[in-house]
N, C-alpha and C positions, 0 to 999 in steps of 0.2 A: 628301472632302478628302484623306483617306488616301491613295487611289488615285489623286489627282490627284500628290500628292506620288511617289509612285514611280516613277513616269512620268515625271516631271520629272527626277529622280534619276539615271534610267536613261539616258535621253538627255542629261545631262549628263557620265556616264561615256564615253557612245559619242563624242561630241563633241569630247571632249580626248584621245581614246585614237590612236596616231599615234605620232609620229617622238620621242620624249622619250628625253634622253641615259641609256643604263643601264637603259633600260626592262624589266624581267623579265615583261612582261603576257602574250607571246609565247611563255611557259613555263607559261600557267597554263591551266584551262579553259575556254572560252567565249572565245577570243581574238579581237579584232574584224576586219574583213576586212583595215581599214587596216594593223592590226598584222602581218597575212600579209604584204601587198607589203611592207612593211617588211623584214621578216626576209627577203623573195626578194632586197629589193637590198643588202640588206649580204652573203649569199652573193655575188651579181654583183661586189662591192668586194673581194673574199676572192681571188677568181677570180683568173685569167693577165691580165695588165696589158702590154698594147700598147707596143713599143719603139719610138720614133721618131726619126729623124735629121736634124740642123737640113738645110736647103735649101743655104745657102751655105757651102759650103769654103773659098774664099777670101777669106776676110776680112780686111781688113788687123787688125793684132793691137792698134791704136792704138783704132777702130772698136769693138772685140770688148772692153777693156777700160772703154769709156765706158757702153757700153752695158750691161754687167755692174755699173756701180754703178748706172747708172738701177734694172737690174731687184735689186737688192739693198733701194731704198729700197721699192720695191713689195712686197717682202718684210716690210719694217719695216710697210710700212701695214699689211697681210694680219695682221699677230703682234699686232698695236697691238689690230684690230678685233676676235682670238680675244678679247685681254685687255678687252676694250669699253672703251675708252681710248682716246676721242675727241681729247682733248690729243695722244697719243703716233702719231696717225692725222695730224694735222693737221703737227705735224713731220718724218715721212715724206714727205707731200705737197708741202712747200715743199722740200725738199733734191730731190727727185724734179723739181722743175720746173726747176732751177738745175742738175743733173747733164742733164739736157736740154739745155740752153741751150750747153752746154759742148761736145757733140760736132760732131766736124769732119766735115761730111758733104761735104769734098773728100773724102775718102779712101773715100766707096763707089763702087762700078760704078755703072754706069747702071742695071741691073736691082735692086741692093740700095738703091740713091737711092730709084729710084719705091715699091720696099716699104715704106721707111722714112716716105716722102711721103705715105704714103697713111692713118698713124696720128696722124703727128707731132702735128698741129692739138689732134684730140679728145684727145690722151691727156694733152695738156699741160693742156687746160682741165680734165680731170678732175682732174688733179693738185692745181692753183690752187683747184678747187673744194674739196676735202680738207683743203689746206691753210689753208683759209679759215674752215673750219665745225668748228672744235675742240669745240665744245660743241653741234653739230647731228649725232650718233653716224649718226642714220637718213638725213640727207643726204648723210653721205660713203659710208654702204654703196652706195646708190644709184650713183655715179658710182665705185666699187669695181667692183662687176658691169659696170660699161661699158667700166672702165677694165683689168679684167681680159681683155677680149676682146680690145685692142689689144697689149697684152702677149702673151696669148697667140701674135698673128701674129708677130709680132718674136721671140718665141723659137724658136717652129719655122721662123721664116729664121735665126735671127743665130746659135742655140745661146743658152745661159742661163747660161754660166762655169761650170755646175754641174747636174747631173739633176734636173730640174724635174717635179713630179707633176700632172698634169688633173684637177684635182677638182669636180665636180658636183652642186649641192643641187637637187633638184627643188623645195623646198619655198620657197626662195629668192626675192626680189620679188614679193613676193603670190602663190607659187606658182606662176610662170612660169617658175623656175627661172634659175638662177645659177652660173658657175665661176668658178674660181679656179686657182691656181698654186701650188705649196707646193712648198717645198725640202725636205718630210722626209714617207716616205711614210706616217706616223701623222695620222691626221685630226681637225682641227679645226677647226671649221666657224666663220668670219670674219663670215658673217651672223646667224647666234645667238648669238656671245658666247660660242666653240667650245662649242655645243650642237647638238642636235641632229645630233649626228653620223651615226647608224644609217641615215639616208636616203640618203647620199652614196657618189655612185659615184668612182671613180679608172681610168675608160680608159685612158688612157697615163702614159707617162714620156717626158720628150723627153733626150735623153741628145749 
């Protein structure tokens, strides 16, 4: 029974050992494998960080500032969900669907129209879904990660009023992995309740 117990024990340790915020397991003897690739991708996050430049130049500056409160309230989601504040997620989400509603897509070309057409639908329902499920935290991450893909396109077309960072949780929707957007290149991770941070990579910056 003894032996059964340490073995149990042991594989209990191995199991939870992994991406945990402040982890020092990394520093000590017998570090598990997981713990390795941990610590290779927080070197990879440390690394030279990818400058990128929006698509469109001409943008009318009417366009550029609607769109820059859209991508503000997404920001407010993103902060809401480090803080696991489901409520302050869901108020992001409704302002976010209403700053949408607002922009004058006279005023884009024809190439920046079809960009914009080609998110507009899903991002709004993400939004409405957010804004919907103030007290559902693991329903609005879910449509965070969807919702952050379409944002991501619109800001490497539109620019983002501001240097916007690509941040990346492998460990993110059941480990399918997850990005996100962050206006400050310090990381906090919006799918763990900014935990889990040490997994997370930062390829670019769109500037």
């Amino acid at each position: 029974m003894k032996r059964i117990l340490i073995i149990l024990t042991t594989v209990s340790t191995v199991t939870f050992a992994g991406c945990n915020n402040g982890s020092e397991s990394s520093k000590e003897e017998g570090t598990s494998k997981m713990n390795a690739d941990t610590t290779k991708m927080v070197k990879a996050e440390t690394g030279p960080i990818a400058e990128v430049s929006r698509t469109f130049n001409n943008v009318d500056p009417k366009v550029s500032t609607s769109l820059k409160t859209v991508f503000d309230h997404y920001l407010h989601i993103k902060n809401a969900l480090v803080d696991n504040s489901g409520r302050e997620a869901a108020s992001g989400g409704k302002a976010m669907a209403e700053a949408m509603a607002k922009i004058d897509k006279s005023l884009f070309t024809a190439e920046q129209k079809k960009t914009y057409d080609g998110v507009e639908d899903d991002l709004k329902e993400h939004a409405e879904h957010i804004g919907e499920n103030a007290r559902n935290i693991k329903h609005q991450r879910e449509h965070f990660a969807m919702m952050s893909e379409d944002v991501y396109d619109l800001v490497k077309a539109f620019g983002g009023g501001q240097a916007l960072y690509h941040d990346h949780c492998p460990m993110a929707s059941d480990n399918k992995g997850a990005m996100w957007l962050s206006e400050t290149k310090e990381i906090k991770n919006p799918y763990f309740g900014g935990k889990m941070n040490e997994c997370v990579t930062v390829p670019e910056v769109i500037k």
